[in-house]
PDB file with SEQRES, HELIX, SHEET and CRYST1 records, atoms N, CA, C and O in Angstrom:
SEQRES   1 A   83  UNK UNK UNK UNK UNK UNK UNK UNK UNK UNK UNK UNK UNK          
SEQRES   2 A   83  UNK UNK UNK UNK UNK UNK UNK UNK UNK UNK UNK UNK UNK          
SEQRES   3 A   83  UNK UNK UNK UNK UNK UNK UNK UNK UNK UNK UNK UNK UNK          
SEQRES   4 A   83  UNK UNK UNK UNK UNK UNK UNK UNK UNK UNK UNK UNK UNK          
SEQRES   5 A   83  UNK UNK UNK UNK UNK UNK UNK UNK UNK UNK UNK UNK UNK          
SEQRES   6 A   83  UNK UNK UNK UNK UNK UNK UNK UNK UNK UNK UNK UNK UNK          
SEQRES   7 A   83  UNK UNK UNK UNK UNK                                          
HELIX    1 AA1 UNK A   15  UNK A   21  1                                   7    
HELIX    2 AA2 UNK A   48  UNK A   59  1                                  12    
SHEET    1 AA1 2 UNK A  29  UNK A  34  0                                        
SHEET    2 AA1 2 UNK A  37  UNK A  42 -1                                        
CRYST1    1.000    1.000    1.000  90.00  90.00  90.00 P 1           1          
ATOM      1  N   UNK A   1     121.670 110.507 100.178  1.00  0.00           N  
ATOM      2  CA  UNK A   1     122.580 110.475  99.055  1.00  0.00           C  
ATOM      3  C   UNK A   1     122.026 111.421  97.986  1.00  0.00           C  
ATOM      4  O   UNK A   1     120.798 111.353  97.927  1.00  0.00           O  
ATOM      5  N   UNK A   2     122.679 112.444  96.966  1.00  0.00           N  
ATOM      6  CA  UNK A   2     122.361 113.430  96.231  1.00  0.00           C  
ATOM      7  C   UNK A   2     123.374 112.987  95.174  1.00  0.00           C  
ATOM      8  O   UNK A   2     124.414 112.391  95.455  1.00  0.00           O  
ATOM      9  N   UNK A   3     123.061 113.265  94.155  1.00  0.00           N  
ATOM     10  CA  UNK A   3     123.587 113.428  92.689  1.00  0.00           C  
ATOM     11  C   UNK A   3     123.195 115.085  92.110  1.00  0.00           C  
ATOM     12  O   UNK A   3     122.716 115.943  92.852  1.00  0.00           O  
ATOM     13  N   UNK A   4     123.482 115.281  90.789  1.00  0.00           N  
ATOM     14  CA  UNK A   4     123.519 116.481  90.289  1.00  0.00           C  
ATOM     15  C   UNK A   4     123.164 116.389  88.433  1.00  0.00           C  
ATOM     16  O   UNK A   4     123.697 116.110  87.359  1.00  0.00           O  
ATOM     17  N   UNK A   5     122.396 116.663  88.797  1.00  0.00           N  
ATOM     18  CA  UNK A   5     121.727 117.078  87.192  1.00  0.00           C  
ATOM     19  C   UNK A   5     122.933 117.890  86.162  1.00  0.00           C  
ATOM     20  O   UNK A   5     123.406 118.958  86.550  1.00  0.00           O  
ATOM     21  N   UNK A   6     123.298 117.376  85.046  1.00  0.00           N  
ATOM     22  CA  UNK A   6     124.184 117.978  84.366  1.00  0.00           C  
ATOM     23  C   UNK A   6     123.851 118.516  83.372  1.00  0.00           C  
ATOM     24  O   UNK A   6     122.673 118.261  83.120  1.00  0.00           O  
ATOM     25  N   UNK A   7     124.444 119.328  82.467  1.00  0.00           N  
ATOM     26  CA  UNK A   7     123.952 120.378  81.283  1.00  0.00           C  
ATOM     27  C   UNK A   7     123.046 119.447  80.124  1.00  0.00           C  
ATOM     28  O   UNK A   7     122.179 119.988  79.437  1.00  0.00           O  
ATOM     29  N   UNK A   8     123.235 118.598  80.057  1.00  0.00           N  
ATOM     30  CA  UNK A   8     122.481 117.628  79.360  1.00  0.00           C  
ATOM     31  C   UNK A   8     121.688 117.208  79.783  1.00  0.00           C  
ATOM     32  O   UNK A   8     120.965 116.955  78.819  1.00  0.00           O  
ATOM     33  N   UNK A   9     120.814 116.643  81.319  1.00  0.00           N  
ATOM     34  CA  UNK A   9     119.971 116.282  81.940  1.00  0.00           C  
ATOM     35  C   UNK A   9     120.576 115.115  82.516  1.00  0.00           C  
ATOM     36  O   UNK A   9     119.998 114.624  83.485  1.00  0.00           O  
ATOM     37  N   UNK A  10     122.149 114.320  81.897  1.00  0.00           N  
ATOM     38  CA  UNK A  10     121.973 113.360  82.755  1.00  0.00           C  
ATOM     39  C   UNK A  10     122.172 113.487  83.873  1.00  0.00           C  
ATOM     40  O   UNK A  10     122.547 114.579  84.299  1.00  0.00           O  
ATOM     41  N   UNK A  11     121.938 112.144  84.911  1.00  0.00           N  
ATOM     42  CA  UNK A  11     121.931 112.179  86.267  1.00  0.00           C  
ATOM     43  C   UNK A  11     122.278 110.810  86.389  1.00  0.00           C  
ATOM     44  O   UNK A  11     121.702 109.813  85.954  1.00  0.00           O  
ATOM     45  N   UNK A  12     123.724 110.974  87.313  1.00  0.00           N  
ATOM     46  CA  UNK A  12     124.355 109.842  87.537  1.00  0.00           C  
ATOM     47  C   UNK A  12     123.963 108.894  88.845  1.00  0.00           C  
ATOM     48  O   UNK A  12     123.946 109.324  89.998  1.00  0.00           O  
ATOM     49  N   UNK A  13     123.718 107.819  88.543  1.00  0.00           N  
ATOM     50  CA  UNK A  13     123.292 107.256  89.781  1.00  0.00           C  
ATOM     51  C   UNK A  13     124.536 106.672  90.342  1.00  0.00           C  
ATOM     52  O   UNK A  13     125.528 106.281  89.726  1.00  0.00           O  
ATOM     53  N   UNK A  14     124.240 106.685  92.007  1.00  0.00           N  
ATOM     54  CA  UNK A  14     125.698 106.470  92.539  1.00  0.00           C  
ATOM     55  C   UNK A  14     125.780 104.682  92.437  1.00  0.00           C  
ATOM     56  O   UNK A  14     124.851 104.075  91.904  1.00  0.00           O  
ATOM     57  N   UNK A  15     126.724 104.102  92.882  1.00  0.00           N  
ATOM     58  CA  UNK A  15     127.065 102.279  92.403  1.00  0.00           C  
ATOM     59  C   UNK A  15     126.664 102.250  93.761  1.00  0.00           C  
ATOM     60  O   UNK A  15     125.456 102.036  93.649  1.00  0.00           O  
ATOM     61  N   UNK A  16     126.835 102.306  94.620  1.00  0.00           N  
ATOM     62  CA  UNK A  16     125.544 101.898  95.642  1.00  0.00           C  
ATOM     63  C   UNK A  16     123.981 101.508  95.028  1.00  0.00           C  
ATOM     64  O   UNK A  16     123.439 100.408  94.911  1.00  0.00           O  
ATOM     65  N   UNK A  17     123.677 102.372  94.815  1.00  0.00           N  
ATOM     66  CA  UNK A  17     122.517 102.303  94.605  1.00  0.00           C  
ATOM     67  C   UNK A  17     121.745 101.240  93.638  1.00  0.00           C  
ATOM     68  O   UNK A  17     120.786 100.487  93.806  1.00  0.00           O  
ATOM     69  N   UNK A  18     122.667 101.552  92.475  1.00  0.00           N  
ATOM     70  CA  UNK A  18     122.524 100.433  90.990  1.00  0.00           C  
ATOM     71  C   UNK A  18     122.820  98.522  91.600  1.00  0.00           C  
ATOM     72  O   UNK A  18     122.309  97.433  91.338  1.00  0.00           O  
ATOM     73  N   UNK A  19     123.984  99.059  92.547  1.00  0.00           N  
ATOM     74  CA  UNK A  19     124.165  97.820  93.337  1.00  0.00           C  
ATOM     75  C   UNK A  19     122.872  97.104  94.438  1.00  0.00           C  
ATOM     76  O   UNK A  19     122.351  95.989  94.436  1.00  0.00           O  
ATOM     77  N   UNK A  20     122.722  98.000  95.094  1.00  0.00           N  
ATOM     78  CA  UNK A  20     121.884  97.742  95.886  1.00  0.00           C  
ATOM     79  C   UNK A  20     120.090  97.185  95.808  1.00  0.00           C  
ATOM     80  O   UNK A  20     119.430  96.450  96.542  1.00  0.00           O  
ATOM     81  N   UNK A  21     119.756  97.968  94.516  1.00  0.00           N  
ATOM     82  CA  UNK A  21     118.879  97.921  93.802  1.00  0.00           C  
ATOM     83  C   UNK A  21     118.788  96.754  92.256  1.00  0.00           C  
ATOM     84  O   UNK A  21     117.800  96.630  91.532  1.00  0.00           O  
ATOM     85  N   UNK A  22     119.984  96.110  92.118  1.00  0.00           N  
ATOM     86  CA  UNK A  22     119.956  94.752  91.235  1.00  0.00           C  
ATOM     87  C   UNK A  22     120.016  95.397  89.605  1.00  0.00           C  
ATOM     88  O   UNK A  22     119.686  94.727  88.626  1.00  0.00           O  
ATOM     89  N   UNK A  23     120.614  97.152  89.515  1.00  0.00           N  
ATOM     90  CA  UNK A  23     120.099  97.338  88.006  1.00  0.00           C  
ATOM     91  C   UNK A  23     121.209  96.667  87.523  1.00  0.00           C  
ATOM     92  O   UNK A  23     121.573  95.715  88.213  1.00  0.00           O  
ATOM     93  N   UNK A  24     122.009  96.972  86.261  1.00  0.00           N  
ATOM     94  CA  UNK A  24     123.060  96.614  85.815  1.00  0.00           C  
ATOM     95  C   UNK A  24     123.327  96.710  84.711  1.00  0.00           C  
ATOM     96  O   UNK A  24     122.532  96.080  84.014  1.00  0.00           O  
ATOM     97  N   UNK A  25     124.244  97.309  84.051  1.00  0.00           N  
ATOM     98  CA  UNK A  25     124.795  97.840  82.877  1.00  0.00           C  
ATOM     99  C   UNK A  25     123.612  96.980  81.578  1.00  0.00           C  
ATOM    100  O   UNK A  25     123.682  95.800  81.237  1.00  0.00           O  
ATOM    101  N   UNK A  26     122.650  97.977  81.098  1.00  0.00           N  
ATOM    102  CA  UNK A  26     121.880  97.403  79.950  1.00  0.00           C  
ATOM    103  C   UNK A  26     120.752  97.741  79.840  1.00  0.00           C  
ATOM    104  O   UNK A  26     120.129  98.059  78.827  1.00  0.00           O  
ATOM    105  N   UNK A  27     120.143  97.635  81.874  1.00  0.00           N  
ATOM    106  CA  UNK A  27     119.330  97.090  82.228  1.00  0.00           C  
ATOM    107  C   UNK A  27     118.233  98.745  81.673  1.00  0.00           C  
ATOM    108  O   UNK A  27     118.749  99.851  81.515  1.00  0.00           O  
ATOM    109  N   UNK A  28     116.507  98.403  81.455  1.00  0.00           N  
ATOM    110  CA  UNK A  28     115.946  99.872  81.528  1.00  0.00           C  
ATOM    111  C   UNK A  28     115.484 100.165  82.721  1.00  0.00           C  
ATOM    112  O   UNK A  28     115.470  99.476  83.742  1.00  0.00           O  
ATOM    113  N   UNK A  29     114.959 101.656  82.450  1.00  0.00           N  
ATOM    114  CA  UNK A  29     114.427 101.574  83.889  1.00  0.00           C  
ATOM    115  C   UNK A  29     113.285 102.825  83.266  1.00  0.00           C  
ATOM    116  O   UNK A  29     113.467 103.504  82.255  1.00  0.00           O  
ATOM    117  N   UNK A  30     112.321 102.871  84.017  1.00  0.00           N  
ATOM    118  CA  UNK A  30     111.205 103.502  83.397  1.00  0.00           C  
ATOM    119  C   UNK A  30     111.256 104.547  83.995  1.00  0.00           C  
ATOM    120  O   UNK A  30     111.821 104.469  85.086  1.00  0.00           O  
ATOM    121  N   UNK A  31     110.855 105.589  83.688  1.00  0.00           N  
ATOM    122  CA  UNK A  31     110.906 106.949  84.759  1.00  0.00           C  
ATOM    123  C   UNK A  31     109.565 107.129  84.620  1.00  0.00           C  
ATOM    124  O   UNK A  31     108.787 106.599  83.826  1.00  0.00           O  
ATOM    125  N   UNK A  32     109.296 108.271  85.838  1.00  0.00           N  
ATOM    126  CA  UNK A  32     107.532 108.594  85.793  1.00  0.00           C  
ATOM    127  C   UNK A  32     108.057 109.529  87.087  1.00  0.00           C  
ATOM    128  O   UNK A  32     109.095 109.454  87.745  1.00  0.00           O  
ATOM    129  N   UNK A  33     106.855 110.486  87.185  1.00  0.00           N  
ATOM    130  CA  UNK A  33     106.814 112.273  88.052  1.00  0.00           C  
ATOM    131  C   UNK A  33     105.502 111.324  89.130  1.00  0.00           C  
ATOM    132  O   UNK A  33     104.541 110.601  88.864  1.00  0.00           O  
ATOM    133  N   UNK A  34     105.906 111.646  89.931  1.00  0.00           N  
ATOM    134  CA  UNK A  34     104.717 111.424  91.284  1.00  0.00           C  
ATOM    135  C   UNK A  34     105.133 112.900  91.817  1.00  0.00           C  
ATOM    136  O   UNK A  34     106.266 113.121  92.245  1.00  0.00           O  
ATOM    137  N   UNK A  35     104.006 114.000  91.747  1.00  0.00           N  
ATOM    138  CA  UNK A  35     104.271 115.152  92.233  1.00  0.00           C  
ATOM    139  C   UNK A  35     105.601 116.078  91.694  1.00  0.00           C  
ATOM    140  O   UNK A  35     105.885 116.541  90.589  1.00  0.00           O  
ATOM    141  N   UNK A  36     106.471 116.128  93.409  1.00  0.00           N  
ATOM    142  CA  UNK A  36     107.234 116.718  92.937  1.00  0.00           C  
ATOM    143  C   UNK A  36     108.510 115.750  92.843  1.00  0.00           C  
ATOM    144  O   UNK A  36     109.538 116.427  92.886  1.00  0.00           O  
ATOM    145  N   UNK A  37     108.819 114.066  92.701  1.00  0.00           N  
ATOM    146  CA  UNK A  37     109.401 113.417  92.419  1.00  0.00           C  
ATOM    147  C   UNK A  37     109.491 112.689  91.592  1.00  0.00           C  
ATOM    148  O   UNK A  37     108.496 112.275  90.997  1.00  0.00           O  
ATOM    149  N   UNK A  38     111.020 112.216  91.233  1.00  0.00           N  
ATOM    150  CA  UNK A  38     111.135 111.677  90.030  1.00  0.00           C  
ATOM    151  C   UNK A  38     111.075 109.891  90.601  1.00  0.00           C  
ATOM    152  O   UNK A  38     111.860 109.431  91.430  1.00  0.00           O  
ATOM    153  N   UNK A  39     110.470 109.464  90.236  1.00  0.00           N  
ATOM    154  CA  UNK A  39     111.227 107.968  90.728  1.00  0.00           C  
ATOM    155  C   UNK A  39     111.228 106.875  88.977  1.00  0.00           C  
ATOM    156  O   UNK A  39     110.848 107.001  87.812  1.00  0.00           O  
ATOM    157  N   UNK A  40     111.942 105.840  89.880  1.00  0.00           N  
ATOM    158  CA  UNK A  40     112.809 105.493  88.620  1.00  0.00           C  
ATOM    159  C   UNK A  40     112.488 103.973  88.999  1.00  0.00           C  
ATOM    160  O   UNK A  40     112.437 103.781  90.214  1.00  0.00           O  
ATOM    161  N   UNK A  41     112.240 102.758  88.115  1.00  0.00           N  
ATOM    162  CA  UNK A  41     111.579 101.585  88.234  1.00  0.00           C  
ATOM    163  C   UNK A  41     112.111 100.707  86.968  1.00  0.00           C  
ATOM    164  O   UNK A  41     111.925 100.720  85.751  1.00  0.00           O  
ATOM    165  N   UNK A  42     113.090  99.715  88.161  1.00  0.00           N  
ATOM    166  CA  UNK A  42     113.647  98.982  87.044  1.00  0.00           C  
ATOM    167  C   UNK A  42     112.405  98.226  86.361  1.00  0.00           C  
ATOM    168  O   UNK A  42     111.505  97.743  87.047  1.00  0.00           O  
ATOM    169  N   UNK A  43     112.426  98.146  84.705  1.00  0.00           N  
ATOM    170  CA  UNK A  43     111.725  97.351  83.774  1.00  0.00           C  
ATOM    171  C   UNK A  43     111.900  95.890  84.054  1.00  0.00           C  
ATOM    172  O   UNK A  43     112.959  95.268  83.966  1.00  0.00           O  
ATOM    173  N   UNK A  44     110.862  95.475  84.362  1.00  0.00           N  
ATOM    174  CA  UNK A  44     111.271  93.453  84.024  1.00  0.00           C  
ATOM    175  C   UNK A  44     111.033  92.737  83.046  1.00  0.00           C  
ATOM    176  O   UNK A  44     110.099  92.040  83.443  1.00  0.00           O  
ATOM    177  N   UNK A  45     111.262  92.439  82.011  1.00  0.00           N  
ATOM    178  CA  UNK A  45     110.586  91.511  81.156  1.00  0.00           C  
ATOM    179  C   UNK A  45     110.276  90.330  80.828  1.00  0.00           C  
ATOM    180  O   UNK A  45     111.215  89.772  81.395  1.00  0.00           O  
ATOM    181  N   UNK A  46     109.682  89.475  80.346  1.00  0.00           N  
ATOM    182  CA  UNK A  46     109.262  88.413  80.823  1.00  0.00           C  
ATOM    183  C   UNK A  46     110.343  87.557  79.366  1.00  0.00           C  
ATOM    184  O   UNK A  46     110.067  88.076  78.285  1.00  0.00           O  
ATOM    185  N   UNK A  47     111.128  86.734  79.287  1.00  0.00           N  
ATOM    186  CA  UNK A  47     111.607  86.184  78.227  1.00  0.00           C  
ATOM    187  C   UNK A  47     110.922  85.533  77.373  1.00  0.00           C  
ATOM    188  O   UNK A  47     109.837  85.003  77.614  1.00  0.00           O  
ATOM    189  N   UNK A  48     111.625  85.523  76.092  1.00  0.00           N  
ATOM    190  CA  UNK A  48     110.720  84.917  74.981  1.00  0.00           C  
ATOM    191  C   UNK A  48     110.303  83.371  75.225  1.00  0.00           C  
ATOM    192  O   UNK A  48     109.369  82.870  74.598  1.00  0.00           O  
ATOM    193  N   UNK A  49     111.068  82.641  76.192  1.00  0.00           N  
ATOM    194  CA  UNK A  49     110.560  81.166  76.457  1.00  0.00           C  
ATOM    195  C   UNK A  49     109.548  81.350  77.500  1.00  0.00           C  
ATOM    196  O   UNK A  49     108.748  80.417  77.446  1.00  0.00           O  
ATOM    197  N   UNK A  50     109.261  82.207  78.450  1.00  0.00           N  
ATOM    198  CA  UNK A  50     108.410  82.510  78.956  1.00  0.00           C  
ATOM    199  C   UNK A  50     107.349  82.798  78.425  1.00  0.00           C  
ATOM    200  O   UNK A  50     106.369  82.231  78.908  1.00  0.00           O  
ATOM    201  N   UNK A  51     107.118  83.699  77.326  1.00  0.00           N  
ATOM    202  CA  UNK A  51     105.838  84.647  76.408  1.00  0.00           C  
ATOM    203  C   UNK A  51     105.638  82.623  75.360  1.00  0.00           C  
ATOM    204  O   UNK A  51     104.526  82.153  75.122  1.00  0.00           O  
ATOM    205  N   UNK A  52     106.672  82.053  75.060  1.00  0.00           N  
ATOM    206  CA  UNK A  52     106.306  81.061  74.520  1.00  0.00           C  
ATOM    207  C   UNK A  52     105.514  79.819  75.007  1.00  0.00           C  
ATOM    208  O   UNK A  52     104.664  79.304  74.280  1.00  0.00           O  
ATOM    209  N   UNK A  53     105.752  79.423  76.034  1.00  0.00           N  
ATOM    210  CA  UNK A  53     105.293  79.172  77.073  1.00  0.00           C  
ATOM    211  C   UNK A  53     103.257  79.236  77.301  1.00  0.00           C  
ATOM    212  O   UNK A  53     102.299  78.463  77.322  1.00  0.00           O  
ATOM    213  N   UNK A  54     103.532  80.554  77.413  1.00  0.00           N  
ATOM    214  CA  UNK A  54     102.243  81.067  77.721  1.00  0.00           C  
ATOM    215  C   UNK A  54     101.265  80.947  76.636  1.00  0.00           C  
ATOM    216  O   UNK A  54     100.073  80.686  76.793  1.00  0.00           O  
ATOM    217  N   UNK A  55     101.988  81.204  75.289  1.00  0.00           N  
ATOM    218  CA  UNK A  55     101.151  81.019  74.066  1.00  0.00           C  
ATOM    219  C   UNK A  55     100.434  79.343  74.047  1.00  0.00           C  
ATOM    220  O   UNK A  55      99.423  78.673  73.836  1.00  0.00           O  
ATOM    221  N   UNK A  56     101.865  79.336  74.449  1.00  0.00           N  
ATOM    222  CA  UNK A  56     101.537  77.642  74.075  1.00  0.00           C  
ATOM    223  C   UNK A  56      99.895  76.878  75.294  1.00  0.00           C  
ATOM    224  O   UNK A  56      98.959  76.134  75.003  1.00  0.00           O  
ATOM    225  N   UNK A  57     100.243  77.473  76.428  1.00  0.00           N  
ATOM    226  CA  UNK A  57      99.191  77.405  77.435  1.00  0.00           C  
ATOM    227  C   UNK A  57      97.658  77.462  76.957  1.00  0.00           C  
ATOM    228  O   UNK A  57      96.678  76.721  77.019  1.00  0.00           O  
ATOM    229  N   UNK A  58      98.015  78.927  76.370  1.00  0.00           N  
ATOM    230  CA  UNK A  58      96.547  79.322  75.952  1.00  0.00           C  
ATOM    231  C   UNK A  58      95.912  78.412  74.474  1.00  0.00           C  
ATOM    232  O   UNK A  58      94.734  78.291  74.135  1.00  0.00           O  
ATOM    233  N   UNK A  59      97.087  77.893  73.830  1.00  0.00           N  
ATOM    234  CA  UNK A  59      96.560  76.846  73.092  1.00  0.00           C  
ATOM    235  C   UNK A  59      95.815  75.628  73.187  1.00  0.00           C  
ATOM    236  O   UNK A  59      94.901  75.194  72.486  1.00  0.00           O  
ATOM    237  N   UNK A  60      96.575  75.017  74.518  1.00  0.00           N  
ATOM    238  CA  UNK A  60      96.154  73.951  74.560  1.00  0.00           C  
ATOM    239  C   UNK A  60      97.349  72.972  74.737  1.00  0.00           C  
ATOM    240  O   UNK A  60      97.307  71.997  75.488  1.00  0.00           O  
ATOM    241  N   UNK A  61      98.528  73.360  73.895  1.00  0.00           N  
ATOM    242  CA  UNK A  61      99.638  72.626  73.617  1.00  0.00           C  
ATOM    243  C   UNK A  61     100.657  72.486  75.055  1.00  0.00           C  
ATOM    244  O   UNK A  61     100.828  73.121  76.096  1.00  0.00           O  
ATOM    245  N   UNK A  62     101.149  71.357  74.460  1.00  0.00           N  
ATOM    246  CA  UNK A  62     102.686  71.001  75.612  1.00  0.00           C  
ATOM    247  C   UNK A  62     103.557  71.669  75.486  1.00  0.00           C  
ATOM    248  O   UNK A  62     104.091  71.894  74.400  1.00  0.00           O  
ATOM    249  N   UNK A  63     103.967  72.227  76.764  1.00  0.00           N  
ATOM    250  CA  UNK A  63     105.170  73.050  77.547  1.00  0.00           C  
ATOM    251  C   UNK A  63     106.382  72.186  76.849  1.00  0.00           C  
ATOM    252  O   UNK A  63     106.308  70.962  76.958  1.00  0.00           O  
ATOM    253  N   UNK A  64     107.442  72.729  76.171  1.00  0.00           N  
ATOM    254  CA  UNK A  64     108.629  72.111  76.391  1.00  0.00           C  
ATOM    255  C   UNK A  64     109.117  72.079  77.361  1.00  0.00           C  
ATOM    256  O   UNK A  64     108.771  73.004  78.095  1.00  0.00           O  
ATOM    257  N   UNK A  65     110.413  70.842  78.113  1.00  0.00           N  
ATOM    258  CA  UNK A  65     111.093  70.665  78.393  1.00  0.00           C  
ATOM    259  C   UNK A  65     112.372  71.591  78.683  1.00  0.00           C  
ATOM    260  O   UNK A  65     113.113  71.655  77.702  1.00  0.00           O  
ATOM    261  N   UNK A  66     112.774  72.268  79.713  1.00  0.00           N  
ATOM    262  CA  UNK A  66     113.711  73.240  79.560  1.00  0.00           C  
ATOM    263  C   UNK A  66     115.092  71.986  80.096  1.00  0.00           C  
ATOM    264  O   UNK A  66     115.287  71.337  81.123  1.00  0.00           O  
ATOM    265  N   UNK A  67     115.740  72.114  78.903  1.00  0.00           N  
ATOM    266  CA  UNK A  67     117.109  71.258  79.503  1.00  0.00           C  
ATOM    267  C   UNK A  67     118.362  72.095  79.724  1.00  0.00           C  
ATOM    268  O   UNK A  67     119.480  71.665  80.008  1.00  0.00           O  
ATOM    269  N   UNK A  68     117.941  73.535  79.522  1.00  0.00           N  
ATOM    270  CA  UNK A  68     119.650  74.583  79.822  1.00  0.00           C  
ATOM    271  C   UNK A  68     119.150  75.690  81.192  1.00  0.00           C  
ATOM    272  O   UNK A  68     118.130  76.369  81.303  1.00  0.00           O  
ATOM    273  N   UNK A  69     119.840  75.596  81.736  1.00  0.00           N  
ATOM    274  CA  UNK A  69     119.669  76.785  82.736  1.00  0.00           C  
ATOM    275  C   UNK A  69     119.753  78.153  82.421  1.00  0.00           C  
ATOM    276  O   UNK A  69     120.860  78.472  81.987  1.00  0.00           O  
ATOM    277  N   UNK A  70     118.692  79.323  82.529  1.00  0.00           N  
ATOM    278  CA  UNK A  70     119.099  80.730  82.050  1.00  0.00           C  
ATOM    279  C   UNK A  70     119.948  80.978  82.528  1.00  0.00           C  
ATOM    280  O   UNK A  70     120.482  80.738  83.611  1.00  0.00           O  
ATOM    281  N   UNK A  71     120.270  81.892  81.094  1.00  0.00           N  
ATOM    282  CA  UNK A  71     121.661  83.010  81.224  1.00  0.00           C  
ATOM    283  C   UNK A  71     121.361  83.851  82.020  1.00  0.00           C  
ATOM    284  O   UNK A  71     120.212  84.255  82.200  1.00  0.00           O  
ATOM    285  N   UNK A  72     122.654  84.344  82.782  1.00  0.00           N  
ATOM    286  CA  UNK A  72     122.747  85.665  83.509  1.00  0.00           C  
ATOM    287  C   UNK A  72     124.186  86.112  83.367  1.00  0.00           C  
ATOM    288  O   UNK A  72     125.244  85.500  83.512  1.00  0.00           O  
ATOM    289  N   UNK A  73     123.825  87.727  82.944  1.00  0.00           N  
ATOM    290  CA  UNK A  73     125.365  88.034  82.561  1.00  0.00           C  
ATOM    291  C   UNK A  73     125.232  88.474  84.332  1.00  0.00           C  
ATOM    292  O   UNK A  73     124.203  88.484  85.007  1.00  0.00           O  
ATOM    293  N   UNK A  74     126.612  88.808  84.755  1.00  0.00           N  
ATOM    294  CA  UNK A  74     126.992  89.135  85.690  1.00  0.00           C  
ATOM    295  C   UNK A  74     128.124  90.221  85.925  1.00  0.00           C  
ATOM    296  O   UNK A  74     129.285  89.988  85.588  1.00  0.00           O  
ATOM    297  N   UNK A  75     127.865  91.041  86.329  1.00  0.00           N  
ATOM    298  CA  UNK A  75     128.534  92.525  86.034  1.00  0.00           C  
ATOM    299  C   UNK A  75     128.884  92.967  87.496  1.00  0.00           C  
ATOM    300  O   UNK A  75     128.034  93.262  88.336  1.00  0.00           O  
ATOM    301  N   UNK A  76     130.703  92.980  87.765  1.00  0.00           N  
ATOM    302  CA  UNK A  76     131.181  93.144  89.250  1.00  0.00           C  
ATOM    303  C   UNK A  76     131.422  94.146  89.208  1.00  0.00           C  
ATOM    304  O   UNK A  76     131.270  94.609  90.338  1.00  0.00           O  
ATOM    305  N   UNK A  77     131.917  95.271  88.171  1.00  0.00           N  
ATOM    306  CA  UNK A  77     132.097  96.603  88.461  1.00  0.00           C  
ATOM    307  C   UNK A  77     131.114  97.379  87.574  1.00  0.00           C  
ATOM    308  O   UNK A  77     130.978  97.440  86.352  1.00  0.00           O  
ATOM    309  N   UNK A  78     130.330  98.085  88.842  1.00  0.00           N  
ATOM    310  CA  UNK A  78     129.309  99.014  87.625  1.00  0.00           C  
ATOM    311  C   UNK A  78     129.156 100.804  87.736  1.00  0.00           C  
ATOM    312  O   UNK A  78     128.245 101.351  88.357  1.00  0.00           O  
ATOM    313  N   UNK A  79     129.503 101.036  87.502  1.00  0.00           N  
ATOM    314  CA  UNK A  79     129.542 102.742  87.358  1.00  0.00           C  
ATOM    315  C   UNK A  79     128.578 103.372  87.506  1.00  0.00           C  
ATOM    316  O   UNK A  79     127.580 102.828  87.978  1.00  0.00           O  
ATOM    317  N   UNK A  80     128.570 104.567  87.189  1.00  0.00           N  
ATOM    318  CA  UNK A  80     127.642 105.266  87.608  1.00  0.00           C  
ATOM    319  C   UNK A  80     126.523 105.380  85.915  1.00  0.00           C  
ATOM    320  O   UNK A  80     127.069 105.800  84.895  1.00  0.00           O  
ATOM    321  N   UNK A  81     125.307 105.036  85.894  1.00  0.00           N  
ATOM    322  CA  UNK A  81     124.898 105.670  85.143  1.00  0.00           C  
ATOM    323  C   UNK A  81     123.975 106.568  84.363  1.00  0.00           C  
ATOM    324  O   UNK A  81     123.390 107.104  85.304  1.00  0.00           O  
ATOM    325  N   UNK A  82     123.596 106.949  83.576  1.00  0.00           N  
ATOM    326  CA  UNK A  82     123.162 108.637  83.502  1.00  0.00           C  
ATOM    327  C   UNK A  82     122.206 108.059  82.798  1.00  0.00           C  
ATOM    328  O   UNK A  82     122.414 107.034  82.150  1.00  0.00           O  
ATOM    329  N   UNK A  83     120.499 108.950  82.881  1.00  0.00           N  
ATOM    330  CA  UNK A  83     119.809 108.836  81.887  1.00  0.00           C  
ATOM    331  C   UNK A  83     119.279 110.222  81.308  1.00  0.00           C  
ATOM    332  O   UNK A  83     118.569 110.240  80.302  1.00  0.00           O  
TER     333      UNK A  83                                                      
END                                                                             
C-alpha cells in the first residue's frame, strides 16, 4: 500500500490502515526516522485515574473504588489522515 507526500508534507494514511491499527480520529502518534524509514507509533497514555492511582500507591494510601466503566468514544467512519 503507498500514499503520496503532498506540497505541505501531509501524508494521508489509508482507513485500512488507521482501522486496522486501532488509531482514531484525535488519537497522536509519534513519528521517529529508523534509517531510511519513517515509522509512526500510536501514543498511549496512561489516564489521570490511573497516574492517580499510582500516586496514591506510592503513598501509602487507599485505591478508590471505581464504580463507572471507562469512556470510549467510538468512531465507525474514519478517513484518511494527514500529519
Amino acid at each position: 500500500m503507498t500514499t503520496t507526500v503532498d506540497q505541505k508534507g501531509s501524508v494521508p494514511l489509508p482507513e485500512e490502515v488507521l482501522r486496522d491499527s486501532g488509531v482514531h480520529p484525535g488519537d497522536e502518534l509519534d513519528v521517529s526516522s529508523e534509517g531510511e524509514n519513517i515509522v509512526l507509533r500510536k501514543v498511549t497514555q496512561a489516564s489521570s485515574e490511573s497516574l492517580l492511582d499510582i500516586l496514591r500507591a506510592l503513598k501509602g494510601l487507599p485505591l478508590t473504588e471505581r464504580t463507572r466503566s471507562p469512556v470510549r468514544s467510538d468512531f465507525s467512519a474514519i478517513g484518511a489522515a494527514s500529519l
